[in-house]
C-alpha positions as MATLAB code, in Angstrom:
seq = 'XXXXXXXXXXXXXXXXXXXXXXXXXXXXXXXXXXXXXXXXXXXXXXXXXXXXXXXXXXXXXXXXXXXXXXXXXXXXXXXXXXXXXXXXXXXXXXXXXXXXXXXXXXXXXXXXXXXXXXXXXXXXXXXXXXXXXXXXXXXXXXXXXXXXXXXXXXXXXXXXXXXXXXXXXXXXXXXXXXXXXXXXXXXXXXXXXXXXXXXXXXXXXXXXXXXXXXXXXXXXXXXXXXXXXXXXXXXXXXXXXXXXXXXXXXXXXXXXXXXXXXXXXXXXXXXXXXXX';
ca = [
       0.000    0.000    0.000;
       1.335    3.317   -1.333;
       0.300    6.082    1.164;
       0.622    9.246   -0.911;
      -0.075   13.185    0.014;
      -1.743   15.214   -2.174;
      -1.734   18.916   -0.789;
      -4.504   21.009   -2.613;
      -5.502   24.559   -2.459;
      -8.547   23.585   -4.666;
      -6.749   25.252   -7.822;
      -7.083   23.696  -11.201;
      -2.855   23.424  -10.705;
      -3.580   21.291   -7.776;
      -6.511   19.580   -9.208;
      -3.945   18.560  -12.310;
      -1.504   17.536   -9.561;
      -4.234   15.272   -8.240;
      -5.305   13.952  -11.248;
      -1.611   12.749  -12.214;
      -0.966   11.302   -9.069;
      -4.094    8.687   -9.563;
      -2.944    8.284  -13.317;
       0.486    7.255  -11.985;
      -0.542    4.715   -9.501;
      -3.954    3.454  -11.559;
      -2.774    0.041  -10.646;
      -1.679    0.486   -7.396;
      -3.157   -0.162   -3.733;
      -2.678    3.708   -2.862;
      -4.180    5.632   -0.013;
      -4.575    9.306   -1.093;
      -4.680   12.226    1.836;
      -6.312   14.764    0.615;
      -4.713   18.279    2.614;
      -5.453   21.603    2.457;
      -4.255   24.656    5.607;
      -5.623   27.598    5.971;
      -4.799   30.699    8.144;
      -7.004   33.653    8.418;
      -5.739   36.117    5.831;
      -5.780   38.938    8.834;
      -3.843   36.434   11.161;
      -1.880   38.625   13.751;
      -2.096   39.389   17.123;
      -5.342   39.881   17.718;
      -6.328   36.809   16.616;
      -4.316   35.075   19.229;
      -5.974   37.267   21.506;
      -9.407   36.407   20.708;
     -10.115   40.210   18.970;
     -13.901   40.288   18.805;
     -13.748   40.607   14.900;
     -11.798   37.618   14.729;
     -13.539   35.252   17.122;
     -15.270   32.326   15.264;
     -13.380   33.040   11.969;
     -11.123   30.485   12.576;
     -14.427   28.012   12.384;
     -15.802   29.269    9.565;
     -12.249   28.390    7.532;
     -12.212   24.905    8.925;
     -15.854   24.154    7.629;
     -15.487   25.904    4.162;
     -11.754   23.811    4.036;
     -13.950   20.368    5.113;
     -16.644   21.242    2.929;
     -14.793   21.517   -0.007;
     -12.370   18.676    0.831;
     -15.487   16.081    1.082;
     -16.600   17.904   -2.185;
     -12.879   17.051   -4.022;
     -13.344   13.716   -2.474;
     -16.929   12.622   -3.879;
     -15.079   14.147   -7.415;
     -12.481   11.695   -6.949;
     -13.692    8.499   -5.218;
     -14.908    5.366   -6.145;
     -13.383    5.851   -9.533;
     -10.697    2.898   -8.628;
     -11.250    0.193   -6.381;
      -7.708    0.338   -5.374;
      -7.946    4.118   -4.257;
      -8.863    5.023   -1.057;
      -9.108    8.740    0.229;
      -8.873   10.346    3.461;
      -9.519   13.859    3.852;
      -7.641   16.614    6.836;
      -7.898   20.225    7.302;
      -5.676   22.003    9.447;
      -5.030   25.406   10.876;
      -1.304   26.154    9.833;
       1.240   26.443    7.512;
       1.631   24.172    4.758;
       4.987   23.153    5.321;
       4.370   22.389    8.828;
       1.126   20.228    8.576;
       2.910   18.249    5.821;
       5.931   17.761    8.029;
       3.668   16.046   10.818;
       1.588   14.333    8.274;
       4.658   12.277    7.290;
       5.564   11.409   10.438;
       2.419   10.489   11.957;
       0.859    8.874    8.855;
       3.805    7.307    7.016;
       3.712    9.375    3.840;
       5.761    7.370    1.202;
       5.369   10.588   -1.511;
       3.809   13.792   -2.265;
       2.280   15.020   -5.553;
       1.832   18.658   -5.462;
       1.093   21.499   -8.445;
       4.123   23.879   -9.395;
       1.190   26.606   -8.757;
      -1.305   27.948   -6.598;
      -4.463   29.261   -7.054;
      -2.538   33.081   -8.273;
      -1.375   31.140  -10.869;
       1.934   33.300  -11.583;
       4.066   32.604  -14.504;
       7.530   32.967  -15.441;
       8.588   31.471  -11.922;
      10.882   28.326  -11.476;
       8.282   27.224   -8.897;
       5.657   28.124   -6.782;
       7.157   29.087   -3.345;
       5.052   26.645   -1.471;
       6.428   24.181   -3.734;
      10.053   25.078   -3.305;
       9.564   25.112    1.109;
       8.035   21.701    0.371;
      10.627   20.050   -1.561;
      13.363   21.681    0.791;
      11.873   20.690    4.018;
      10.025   17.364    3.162;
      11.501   14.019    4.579;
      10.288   11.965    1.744;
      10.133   12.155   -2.113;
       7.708   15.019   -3.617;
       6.551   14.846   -7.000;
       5.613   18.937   -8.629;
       3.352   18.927  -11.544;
       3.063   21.747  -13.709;
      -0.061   23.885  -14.909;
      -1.929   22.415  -17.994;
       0.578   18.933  -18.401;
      -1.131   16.218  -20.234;
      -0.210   13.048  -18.388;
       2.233   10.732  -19.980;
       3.972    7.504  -18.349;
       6.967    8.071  -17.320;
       8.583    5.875  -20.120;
      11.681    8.228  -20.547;
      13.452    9.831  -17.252;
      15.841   12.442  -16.940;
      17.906   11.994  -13.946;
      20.915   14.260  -13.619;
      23.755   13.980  -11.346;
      27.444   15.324  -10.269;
      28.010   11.451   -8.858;
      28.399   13.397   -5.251;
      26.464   11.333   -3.335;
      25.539    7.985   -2.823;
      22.969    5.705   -3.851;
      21.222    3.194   -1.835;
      18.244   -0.005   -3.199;
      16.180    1.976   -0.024;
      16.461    5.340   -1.368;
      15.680    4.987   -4.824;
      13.038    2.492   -4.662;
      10.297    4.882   -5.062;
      11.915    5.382   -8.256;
      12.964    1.629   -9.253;
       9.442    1.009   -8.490;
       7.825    3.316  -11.225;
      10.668    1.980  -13.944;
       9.689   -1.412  -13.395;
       5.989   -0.544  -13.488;
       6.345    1.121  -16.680;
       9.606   -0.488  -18.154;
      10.913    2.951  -18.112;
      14.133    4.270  -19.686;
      16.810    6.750  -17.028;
      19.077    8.884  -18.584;
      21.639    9.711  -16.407;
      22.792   12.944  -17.254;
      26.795   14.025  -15.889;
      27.978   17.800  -16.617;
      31.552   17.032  -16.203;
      33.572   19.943  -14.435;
      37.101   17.849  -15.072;
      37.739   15.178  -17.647;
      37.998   12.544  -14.653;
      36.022   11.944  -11.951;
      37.423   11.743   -8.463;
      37.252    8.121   -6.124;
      33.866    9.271   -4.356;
      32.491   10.133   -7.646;
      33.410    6.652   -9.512;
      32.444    4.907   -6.408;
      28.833    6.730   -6.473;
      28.615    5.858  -10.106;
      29.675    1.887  -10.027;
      26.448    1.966   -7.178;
      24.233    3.862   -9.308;
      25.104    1.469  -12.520;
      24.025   -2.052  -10.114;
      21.296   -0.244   -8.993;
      19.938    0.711  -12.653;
      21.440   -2.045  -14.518;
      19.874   -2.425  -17.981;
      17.566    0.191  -17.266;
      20.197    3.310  -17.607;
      21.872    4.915  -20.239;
      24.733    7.264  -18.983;
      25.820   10.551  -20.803;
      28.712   12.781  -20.088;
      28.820   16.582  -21.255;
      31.097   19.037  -21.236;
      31.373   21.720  -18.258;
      28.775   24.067  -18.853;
      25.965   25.111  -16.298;
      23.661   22.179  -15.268;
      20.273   23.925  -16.157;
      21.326   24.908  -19.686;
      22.604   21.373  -20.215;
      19.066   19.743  -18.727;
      17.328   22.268  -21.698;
      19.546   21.023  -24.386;
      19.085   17.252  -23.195;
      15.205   17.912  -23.516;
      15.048   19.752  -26.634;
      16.906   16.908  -28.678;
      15.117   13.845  -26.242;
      11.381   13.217  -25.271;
      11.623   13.412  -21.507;
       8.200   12.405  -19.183;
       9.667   12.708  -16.172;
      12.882   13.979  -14.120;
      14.455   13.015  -11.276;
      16.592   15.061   -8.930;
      18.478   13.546   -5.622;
      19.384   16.697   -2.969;
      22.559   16.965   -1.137;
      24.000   20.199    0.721;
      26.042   21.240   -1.887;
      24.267   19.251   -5.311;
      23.295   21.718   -8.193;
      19.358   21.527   -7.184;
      20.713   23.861   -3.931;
      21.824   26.216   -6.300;
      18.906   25.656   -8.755;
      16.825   27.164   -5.766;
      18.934   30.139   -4.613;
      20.292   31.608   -8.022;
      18.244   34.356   -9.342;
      20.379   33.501  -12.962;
      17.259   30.795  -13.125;
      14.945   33.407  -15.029;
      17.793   34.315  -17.544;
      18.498   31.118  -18.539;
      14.851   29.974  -19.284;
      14.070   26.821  -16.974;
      10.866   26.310  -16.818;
       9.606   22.800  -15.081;
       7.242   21.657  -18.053;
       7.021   18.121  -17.250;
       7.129   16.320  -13.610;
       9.716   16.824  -11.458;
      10.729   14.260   -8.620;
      13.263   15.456   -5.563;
      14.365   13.168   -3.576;
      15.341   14.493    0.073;
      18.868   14.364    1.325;
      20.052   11.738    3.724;
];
């Protein structure tokens, strides 16, 4: 049983998000947790303090939240017999519910939207997103705005061979290739024309891990984001896969504000995997 989180701030992004996430595991036994947090949009002081024009407010966000969590559920249920839903509304921040969700209810994986309900554009990703994939202890899934689902036959995975690999860590990934006899390309940006002991180490336990399933590319030194939009505009990518370290390129990917002049956008699925 796959126990999977799917937060939702009833956008048509996170309705997408959703949608892929039951595509993905159509023949798996999955339970889905339906989560959306809200916080009153005047929350301050006074609310703590039980202001007069904030007393009961807090109510009426928990029953519009449950009301139109029971609504997304009836949308969704008894569609697949293997599906199962659970619904839970809490008062606080997204990041923080999800963090206790996973502890206290096993999360395996989250499957979130790139967007919320603003809907801007020309971002990387939604911040909520970004906190998320930072701060969560298991593997999160980001979907972005209008993508038409497609099986995750082809995977992008790149890597600077910096950290290890492990048959636990990746299986949420080894899973989904076996499920859809899926092809990883395993893409190294190479900053010197050897690689170091750690490196060839990592790599010799990413190769057993992957076996036939792999095919490993080496480019030149250039910067990793260009190098993931010239892999994609010459192969048909469905999905791609990111492990995080302290110092790996996704760090970066998050901090430099270069991101916008370069052009990387997340147009298909994007899986992080946390760091150790």
């Amino acid at each position: 049983m796959v126990r999977i989180l799917l937060p939702t701030d009833f956008s048509d992004n996170s309705f997408q998000a959703i949608q892929y996430a039951l595509k993905l595991y159509k023949e798996a036994e999955c339970t889905f947790f339906l989560l959306h947090t809200y916080t009153p949009a005047v929350y301050q002081t006074e609310y703590l303090l039980g202001s007069p024009g904030q007393i009961g407010l807090g109510d009426v966000l928990q029953e519009s939240s449950m009301s139109q969590l029971e609504e997304l559920k009836m949308k969704l249920d008894n569609k697949n017999p293997k599906h199962h839903f659970i619904v839970h509304s809490a008062f606080n921040t997204l990041v923080g519910e999800i963090s206790d969700m996973i502890d206290a209810e096993n999360i395996d994986l989250i499957v979130m939207g790139t967007q919320g309900a603003t809907g801007l554009q020309e971002i990387l990703l939604g911040t909520n997103t970004v906190h998320v994939i930072k701060q969560a202890k298991c593997p999160v899934i980001a979907v972005p705005p209008n993508f038409e689902y497609e099986a995750p036959k082809e995977i992008l995975f790149p890597t600077d061979y910096e950290i290890s690999y492990d048959m636990e860590r990746m299986e949420p990934l080894l899973a989904l290739v076996q499920k859809y006899n899926s092809r990883i390309n395993v893409l190294h940006v190479r900053a010197s024309y050897e690689l170091n002991p750690l490196q060839e180490k990592n790599k010799a336990q990413l190769e057993g891990l992957l076996k036939d399933t792999a095919l490993f590319h080496e480019v030149p030194d250039s910067e990793i984001i260009t190098a993931i939009n010239q892999f994609q505009g010459k192969n048909r990518t469905n999905l791609l896969v990111m492990m995080q370290n302290k110092h790996s390129f996704i760090e970066r990917m998050f901090l430099e504000p270069v991101i916008k002049k370069i052009g990387f956008h997340i147009t298909i699925p994007f899986m992080v995997f946390p760091p150790l």
